[in-house]
C-alpha positions as CSV (number, residue, x, y, z in Angstrom):
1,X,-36.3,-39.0,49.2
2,X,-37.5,-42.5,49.9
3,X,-38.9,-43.3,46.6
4,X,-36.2,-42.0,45.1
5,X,-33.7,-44.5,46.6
6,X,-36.1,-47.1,45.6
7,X,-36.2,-46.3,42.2
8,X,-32.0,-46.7,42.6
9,X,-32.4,-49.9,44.0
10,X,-35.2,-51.4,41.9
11,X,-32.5,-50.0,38.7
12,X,-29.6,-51.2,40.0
13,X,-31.2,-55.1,40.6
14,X,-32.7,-54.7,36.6
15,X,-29.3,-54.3,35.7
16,X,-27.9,-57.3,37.6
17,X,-30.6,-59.2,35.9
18,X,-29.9,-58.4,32.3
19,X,-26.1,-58.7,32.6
20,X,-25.6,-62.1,35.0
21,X,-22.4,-62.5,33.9
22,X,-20.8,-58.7,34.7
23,X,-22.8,-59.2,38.1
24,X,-21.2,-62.2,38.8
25,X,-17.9,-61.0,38.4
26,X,-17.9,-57.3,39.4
27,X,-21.1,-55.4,41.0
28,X,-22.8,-53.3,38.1
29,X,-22.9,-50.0,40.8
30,X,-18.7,-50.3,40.8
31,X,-18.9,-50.2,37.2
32,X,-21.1,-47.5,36.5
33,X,-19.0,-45.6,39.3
34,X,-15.8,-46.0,37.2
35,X,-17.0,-44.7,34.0
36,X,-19.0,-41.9,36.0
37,X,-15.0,-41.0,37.2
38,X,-13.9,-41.4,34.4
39,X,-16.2,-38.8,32.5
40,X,-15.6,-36.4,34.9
41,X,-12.0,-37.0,34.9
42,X,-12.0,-36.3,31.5
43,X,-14.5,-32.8,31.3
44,X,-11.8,-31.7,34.4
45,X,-8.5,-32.8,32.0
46,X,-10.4,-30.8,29.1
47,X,-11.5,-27.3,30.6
48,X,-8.9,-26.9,33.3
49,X,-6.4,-24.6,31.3
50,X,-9.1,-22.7,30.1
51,X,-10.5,-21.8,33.7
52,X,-7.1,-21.0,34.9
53,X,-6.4,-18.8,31.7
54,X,-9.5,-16.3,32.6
55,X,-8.0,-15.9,36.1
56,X,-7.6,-12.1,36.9
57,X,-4.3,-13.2,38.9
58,X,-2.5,-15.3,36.9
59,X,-0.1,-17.7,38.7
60,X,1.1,-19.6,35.6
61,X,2.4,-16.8,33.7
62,X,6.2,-17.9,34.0
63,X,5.1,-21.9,34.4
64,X,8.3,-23.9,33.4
65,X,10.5,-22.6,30.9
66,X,8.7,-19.4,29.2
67,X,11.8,-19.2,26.4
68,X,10.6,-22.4,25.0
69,X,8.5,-21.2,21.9
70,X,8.3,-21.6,18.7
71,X,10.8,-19.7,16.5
72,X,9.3,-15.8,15.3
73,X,8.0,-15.5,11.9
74,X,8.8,-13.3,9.4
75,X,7.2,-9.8,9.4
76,X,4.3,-9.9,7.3
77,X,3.9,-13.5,6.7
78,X,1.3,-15.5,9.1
79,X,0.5,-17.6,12.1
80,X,-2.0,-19.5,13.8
81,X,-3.4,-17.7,16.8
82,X,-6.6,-17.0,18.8
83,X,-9.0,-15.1,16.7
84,X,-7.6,-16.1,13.1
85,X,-5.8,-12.6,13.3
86,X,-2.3,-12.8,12.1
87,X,0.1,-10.2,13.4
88,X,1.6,-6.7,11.7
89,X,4.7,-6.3,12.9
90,X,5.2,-3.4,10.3
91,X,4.6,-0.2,12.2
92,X,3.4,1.8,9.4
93,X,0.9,-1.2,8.0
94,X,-0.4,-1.4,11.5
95,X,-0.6,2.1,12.1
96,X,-2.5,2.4,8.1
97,X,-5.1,-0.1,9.7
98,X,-5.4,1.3,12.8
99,X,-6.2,5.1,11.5
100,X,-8.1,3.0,8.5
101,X,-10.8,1.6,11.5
102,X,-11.5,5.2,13.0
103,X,-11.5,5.9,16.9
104,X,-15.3,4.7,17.2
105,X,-13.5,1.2,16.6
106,X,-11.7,1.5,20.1
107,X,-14.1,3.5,21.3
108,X,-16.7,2.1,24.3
109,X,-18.4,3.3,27.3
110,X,-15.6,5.8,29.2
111,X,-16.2,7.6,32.7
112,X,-14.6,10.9,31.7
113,X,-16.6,12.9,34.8
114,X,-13.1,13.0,36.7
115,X,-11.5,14.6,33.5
116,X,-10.6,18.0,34.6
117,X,-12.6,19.0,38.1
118,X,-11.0,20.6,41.1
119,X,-10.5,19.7,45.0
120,X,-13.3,17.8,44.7
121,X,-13.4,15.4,42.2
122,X,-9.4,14.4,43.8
123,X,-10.7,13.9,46.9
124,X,-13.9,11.5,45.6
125,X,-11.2,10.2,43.7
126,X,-9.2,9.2,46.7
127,X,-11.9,8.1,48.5
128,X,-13.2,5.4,45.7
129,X,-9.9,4.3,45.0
130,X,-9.4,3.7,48.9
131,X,-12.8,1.7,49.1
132,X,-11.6,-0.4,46.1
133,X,-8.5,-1.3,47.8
134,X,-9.8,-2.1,51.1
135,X,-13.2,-4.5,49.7
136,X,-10.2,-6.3,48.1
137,X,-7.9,-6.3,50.7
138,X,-10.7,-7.5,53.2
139,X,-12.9,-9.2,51.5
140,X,-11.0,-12.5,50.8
141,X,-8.2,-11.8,48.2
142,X,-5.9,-10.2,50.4
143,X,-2.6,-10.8,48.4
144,X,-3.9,-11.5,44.6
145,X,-4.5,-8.1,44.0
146,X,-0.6,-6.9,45.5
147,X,1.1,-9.9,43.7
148,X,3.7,-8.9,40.9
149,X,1.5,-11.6,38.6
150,X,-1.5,-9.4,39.2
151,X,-3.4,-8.0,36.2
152,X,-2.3,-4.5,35.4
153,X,-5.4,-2.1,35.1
154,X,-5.3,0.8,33.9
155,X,-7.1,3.9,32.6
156,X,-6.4,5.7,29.2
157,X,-6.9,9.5,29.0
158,X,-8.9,10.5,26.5
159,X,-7.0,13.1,25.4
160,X,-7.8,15.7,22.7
161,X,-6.8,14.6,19.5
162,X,-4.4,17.0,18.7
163,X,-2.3,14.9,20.9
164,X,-3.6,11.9,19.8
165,X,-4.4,11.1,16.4
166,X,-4.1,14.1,14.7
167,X,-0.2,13.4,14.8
168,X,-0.5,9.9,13.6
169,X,-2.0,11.2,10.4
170,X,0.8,13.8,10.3
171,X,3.1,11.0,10.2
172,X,1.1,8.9,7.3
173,X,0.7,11.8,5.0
174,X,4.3,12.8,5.2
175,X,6.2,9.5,5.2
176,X,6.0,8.6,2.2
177,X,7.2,11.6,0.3
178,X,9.6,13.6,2.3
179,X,13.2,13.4,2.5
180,X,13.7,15.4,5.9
181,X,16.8,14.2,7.2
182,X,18.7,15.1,10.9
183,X,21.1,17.0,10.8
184,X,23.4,13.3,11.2
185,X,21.4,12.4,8.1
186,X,19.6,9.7,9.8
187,X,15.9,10.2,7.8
188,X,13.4,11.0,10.6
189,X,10.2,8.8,10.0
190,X,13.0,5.9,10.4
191,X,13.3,7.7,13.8
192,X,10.0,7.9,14.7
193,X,9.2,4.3,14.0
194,X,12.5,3.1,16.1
195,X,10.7,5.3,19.2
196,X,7.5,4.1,18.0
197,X,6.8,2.3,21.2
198,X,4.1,4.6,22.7
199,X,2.0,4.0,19.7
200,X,2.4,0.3,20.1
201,X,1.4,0.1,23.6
202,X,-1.7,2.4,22.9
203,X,-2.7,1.0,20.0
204,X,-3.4,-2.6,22.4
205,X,-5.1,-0.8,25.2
206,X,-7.8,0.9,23.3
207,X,-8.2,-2.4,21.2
208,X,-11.6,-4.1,21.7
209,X,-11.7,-6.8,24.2
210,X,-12.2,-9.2,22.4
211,X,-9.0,-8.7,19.9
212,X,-6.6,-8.2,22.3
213,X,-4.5,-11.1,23.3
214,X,-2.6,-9.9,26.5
215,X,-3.4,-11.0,29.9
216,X,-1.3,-9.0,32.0
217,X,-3.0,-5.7,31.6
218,X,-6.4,-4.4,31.2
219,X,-8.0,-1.1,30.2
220,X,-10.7,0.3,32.1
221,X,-13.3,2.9,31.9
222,X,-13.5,4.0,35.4
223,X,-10.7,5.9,37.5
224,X,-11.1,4.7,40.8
225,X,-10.7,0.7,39.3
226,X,-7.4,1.5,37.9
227,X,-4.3,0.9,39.6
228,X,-2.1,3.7,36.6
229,X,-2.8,5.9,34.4
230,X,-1.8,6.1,30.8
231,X,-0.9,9.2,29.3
232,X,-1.4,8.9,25.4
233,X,0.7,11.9,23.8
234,X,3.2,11.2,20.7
235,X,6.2,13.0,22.2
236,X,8.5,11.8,19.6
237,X,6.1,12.3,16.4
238,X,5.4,15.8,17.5
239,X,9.0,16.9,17.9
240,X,10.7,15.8,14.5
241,X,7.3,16.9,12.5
242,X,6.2,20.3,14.3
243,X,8.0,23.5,14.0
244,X,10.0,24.3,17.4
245,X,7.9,26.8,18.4
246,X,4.6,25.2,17.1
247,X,6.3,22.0,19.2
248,X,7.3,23.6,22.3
249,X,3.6,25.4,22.6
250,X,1.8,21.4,22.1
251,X,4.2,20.5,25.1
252,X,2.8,22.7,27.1
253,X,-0.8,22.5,26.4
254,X,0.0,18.7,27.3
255,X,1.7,19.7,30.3
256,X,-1.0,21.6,31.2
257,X,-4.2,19.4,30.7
258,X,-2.7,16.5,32.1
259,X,-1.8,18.1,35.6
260,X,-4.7,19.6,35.8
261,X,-6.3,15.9,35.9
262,X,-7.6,14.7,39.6
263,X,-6.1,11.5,39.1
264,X,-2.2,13.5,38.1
265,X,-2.9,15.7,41.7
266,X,-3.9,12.9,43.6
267,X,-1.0,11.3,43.4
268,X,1.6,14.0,42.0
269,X,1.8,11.9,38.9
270,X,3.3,8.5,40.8
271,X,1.2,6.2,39.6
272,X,0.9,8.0,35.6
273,X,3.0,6.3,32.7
274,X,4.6,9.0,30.4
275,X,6.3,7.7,27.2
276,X,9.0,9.8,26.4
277,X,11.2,7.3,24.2
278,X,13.5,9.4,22.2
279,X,16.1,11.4,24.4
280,X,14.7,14.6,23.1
281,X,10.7,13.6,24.1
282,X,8.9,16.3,25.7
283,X,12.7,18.1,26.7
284,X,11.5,21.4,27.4
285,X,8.2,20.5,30.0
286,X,9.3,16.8,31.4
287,X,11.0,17.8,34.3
288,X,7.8,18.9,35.5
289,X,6.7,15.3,35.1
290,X,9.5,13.7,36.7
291,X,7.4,12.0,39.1
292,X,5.9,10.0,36.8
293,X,6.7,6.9,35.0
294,X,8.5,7.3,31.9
295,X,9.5,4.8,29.4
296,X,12.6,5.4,28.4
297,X,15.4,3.4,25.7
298,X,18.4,4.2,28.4
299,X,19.3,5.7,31.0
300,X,22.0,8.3,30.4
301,X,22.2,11.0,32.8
302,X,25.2,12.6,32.3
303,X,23.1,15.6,32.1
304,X,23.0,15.6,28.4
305,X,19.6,13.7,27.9
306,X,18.3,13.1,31.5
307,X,19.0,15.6,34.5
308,X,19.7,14.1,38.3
309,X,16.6,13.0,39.4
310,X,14.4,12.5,36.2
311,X,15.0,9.2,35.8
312,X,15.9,6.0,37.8
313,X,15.5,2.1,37.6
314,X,13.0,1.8,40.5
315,X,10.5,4.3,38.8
316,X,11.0,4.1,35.0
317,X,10.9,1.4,32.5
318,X,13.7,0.7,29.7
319,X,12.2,-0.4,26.2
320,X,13.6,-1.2,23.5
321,X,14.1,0.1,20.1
322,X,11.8,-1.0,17.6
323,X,14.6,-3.1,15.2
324,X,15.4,-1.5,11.9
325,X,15.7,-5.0,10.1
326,X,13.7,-8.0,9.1
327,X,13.5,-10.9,11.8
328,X,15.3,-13.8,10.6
329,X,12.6,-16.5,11.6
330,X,12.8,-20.7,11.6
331,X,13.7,-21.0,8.0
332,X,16.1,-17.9,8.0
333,X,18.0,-19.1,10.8
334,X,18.4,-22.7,9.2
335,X,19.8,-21.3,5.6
336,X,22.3,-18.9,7.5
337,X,23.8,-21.1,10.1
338,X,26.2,-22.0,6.3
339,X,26.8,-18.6,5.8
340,X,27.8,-17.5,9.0
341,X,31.5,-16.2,7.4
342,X,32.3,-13.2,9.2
343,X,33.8,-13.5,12.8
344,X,32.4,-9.9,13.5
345,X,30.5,-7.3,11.9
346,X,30.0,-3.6,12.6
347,X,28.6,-1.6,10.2
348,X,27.2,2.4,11.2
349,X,28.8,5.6,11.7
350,X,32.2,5.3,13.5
351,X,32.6,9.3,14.5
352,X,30.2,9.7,17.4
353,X,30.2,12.1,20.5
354,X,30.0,11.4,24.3
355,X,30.3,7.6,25.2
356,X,30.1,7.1,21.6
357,X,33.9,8.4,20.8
358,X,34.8,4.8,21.6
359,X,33.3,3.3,18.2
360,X,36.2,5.5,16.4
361,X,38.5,3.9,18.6
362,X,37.2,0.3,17.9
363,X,37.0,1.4,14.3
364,X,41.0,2.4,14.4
365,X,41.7,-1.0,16.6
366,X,39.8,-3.8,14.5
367,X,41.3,-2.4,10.9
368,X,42.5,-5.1,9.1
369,X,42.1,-7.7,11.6
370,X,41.1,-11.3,10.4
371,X,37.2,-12.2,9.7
372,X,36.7,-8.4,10.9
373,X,33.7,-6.2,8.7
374,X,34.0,-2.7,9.8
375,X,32.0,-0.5,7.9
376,X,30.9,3.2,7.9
377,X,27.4,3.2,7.0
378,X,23.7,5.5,6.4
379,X,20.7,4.8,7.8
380,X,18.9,4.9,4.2
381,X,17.4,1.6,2.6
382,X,20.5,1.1,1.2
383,X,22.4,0.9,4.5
384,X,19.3,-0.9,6.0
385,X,19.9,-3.6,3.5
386,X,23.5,-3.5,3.9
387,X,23.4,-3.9,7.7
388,X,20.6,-6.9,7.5
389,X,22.6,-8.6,5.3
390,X,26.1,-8.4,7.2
391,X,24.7,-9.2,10.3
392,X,22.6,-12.8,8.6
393,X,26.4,-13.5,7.9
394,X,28.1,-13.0,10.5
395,X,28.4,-14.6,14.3
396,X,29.4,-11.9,16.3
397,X,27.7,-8.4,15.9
398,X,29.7,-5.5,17.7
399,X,27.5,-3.4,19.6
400,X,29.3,0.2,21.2
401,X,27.8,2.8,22.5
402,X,26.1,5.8,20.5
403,X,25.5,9.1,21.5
404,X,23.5,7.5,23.9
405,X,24.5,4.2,26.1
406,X,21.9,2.5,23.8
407,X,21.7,1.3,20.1
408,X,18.9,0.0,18.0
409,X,21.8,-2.3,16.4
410,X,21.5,-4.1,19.5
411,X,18.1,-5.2,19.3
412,X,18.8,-6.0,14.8
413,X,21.5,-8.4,15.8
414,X,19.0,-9.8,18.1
415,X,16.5,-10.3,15.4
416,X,19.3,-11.5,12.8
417,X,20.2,-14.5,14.8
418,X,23.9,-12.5,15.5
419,X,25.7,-12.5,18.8
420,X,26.0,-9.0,20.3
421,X,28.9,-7.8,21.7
422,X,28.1,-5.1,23.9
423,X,30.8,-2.5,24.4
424,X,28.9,0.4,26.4
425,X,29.5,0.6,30.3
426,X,26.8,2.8,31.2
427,X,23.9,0.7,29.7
428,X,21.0,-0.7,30.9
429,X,18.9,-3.1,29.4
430,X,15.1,-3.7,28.8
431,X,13.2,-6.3,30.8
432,X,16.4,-7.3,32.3
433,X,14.2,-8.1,35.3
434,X,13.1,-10.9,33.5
435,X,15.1,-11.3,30.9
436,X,18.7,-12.9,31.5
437,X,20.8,-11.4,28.2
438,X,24.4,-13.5,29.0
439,X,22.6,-16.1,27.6
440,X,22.5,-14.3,24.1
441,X,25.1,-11.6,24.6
442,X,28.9,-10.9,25.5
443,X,29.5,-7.7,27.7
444,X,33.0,-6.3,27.2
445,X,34.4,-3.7,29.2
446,X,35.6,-0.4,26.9
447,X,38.9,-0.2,28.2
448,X,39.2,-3.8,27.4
449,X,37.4,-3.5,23.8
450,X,40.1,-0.9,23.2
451,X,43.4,-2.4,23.9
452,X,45.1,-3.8,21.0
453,X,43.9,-6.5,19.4
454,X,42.2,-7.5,22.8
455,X,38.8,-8.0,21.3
456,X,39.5,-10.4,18.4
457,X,41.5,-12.5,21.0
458,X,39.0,-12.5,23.4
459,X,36.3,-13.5,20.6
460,X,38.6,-16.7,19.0
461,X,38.2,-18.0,22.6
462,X,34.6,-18.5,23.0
463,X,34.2,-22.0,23.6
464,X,32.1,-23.1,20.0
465,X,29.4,-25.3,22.4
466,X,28.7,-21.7,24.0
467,X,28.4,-20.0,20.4
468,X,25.7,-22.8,19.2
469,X,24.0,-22.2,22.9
470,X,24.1,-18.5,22.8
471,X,22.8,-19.0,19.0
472,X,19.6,-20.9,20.1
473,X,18.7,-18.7,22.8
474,X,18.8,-15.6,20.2
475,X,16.3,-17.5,18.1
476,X,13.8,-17.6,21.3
477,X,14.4,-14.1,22.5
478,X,13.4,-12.4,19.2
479,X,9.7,-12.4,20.5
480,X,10.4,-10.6,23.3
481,X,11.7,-7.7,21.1
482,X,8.8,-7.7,18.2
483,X,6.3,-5.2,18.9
484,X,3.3,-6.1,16.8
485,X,-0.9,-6.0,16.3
486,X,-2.3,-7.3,18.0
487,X,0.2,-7.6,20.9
488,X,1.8,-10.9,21.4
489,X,2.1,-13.2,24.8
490,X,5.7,-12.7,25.6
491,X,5.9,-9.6,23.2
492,X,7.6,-6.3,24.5
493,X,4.2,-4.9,25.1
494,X,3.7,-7.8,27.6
495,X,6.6,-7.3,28.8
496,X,6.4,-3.7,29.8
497,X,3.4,-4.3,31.9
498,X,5.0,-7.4,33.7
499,X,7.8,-5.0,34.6
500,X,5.3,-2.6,35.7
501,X,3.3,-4.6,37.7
502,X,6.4,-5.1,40.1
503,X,6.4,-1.4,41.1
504,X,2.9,-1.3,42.0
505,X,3.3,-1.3,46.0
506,X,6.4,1.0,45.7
507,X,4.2,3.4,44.0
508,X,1.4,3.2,46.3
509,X,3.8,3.6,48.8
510,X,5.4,6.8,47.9
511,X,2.3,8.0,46.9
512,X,0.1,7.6,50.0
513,X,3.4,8.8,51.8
514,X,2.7,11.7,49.8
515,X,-0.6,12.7,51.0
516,X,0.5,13.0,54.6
517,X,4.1,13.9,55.0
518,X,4.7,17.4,55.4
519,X,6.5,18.9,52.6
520,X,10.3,19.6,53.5
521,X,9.4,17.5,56.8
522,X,12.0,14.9,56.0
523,X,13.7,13.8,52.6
524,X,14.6,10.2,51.4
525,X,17.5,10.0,49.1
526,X,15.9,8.4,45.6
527,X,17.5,9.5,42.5
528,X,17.6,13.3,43.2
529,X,20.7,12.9,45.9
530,X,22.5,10.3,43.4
531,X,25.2,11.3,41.0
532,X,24.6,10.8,37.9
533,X,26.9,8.4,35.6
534,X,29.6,9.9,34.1
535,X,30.1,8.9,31.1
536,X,30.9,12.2,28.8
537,X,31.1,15.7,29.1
538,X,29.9,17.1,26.2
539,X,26.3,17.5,24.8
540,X,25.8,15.9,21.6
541,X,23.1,14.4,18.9
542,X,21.2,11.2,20.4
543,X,20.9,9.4,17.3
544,X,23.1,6.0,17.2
545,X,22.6,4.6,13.9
């Protein structure tokens, strides 16, 4: 150590030597310290947001204002992001490319020992899960792992593919060349791509690493690492494309395999995510899932849909409908702002039944009034074309209730730069934990939207600073309602597990609860001692286009 601070001496005098003047001025050592700060000043400036991005809890996920992005882009065109990979947002294109690359391509190194198994394998379940938990809990990160910013992991069944992708080929070799229609006429691979959100969600989990661009939720190949379980069955594909019978018997093989898993009796389902996106979904078996998670695009329960009990903000997730029309992007948005015409714009089917008698009502009410497009309308290309280019014209977009509280017109005014005018009482929203919609929407009440020439009124007297405001704030919500490959920051996909990752400790809580509470012992009122909303009496069909 002592020759090796006279070597720094003997250095720091050649210096002083060589440069008399510097020396004479400022001391050589404060110099080289200043430049030595400011090097590392600059390697801490350069790699600091990438060390906080690899964080597993990410504190900076809502930094600032998380609605100030750049405007969407068009579906199929191109942008710049990590990996060179430009997004599908086209769920048949991305679903062609996905069944094009085989399951070895999402494949990797899976623990499927707890797959099936008895008594046993729940309780070494339980134990390694608890062991997990408490090294975390003790060991140093005692809140990271419980905060609602937390990574979301979670464990994919591998699922026969009779679940899984033998219905996604069903869908591709039939879309193209039949003309099955519902018995509303709505054509039902149209359907299935508006409740198309469970393969959209998959599709991202089971992705490579190294593709996905998500940071809220990770897939992993052990049980006891993951804090839910994903359970990858096409509910809606396999009830418009199977024959009832052939249908009902898949539901209950499902049924069946899946609560037979250690992981389902472990925690009677609790901490299991079930998409079950169209209305009918899984109808005949789900109440015996009810305990689950279920993504969901409302929450009717007059008893039509949902029964008492099956479904309930604190446990489910809302998601949206995947929009029917193009997004009007950056340029879009600039060349209609001109052609903006029509005060408001409704175009869709006008005879509806439970909450959805109103639109027949709005229909009979708005006839004739000023600036007012009411139209009765299909849900073929034609009427897809028709109601793209009515709502690209127009500033307000009417939005009633369907069969359902819910309407995928809601989320193609989003998309279309239009104002939505949302006339269903019973409705709740997606992401509404996060997202606030009064900035893009107006909520009218429907025994207000009914009363004569109320609405219009009401309209003509939004202040024209709010329009332009509200207008804006559409063009930066759009991404939040574009589900795409691969999955987008700020996406629905990322959305859905940032809503998830709230009800983490709720679920942990109800489910270790569960595991020593004797049954009958005591009862908490949740959902199943709540009346359900009472919006309609009769049953009808849940299709709202």
């Amino acid at each position: 150590m002592a020759g090796g601070g006279k070597q720094q001496a003997s250095s720091s005098s050649v210096f002083s030597i060589r440069y008399p003047r510097a020396a004479s001025s400022i001391p050589m050592a404060k110099v080289l310290a200043f430049f030595v700060v400011l090097a590392v000043s600059s390697l801490c400036f350069f790699f600091f947001p990438f060390a906080s991005s690899s964080s597993r809890c990410s504190p900076d996920l809502n930094h600032g204002n998380p609605f100030e992005v750049p405007f969407p882009v068009a579906r199929g065109s191109s942008v710049e992001i990590p990996g060179d990979t430009p997004p599908v947002y086209s769920f048949v294109a991305s679903l062609e490319k996905f069944l094009a690359s085989g399951p070895e391509a999402y494949g990797g190194s899976l623990d499927l020992s707890r797959e099936g198994g008895g008594a046993a394998s729940e309780e070494a379940l339980d134990d390694a899960i608890w062991s997990r938990d408490a090294g975390k809990m003790y060991g140093g990160d005692p809140l990271g792992h419980w905060s609602a910013l937390s990574v979301v992991r979670v464990y994919v069944y591998e699922m026969p593919a009779k679940f899984t992708y033998d219905l996604l080929r069903l869908f591709q070799s039939t879309y193209k060349e039949t003309v099955n229609l519902t018995s509303n006429g709505s054509p039902v691979h149209r359907l299935i791509e508006q409740h198309s959100v469970d393969y959209w969600l998959w599709a991202d989990l089971i992705s490579p690493a190294s593709r996905r661009l998500l940071k809220s939720v990770v897939r992993v190949h052990q049980q006891e690492e993951a804090d839910l379980f994903y359970i990858p069955f096409f509910t809606t594909i396999s009830y418009f494309l199977l024959e009832r019978k052939e249908c009902k018997a898949l539901y209950r093989e499902a049924l069946q395999w899946v609560t037979d898993q250690p992981a389902w009796k472990r925690s009677g389902g609790r901490d299991h995510i079930l998409p079950v996106h169209h209305p009918w979904s899984f109808k005949s078996v789900r109440r015996f899932m009810k305990k689950a998670i279920w993504l969901l695009p409302d929450m009717d329960s007059t008893g039509n849909w949902y029964k008492p009990g099956e479904v309930w903000l604190e446990k489910d997730v809302i998601l949206p409908y995947v929009p029917n029309v193009e997004v009007c992007d950056a340029q879009c948005l600039l060349d209609s702002q001109s052609q903006r015409s029509i005060f408001l714009f409704f175009r869709g089917r006008l005879k509806r039944n439970a909450g959805g008698k109103i639109r027949s009502k709005l229909g009979a009410g708005l006839t004739g009034a000023e600036g007012v497009v009411v139209e009765e309308g299909s849900a073929g290309e034609a009427g897809k074309a028709a109601a793209q280019n009515g709502m690209r014209r127009s500033i307000f977009c009417l939005s009633p209730a369907g069969d359902t509280p819910s309407s995928a017109r809601l989320f193609d005014a989003i998309v279309s730069g239009c104002i939505p005018v949302i006339v269903s009482d019973e409705l709740e929203l997606p992401f509404e934990g996060i997202l606030d919609y009064r900035k893009i929407a107006l909520f009218v009440s429907s025994s207000d939207a009914i009363a004569p020439g109320w609405l219009v009124s009401f309209l003509k007297g939004v202040d024209p600073r709010k329009i332009k405001e509200m207008q804006v704030n559409l063009a930066k919500f759009s991404r939040h309602f574009l589900f795409s490959s691969p999955s987008q920051p700020l996406g629905p996909e990322d959305l859905t597990w940032r809503m998830i990752a709230g009800k983490l400790v709720n679920i942990k809580l109800h489910t270790r609860r569960s595991q020593r509470v004797v049954n009958e012992s005591r009862r908490l009122c949740t959902c199943e001692c709540r009346l359900g909303n009472n919006t309609a009496a009769a049953p009808a069909l849940p299709f709202t286009r």
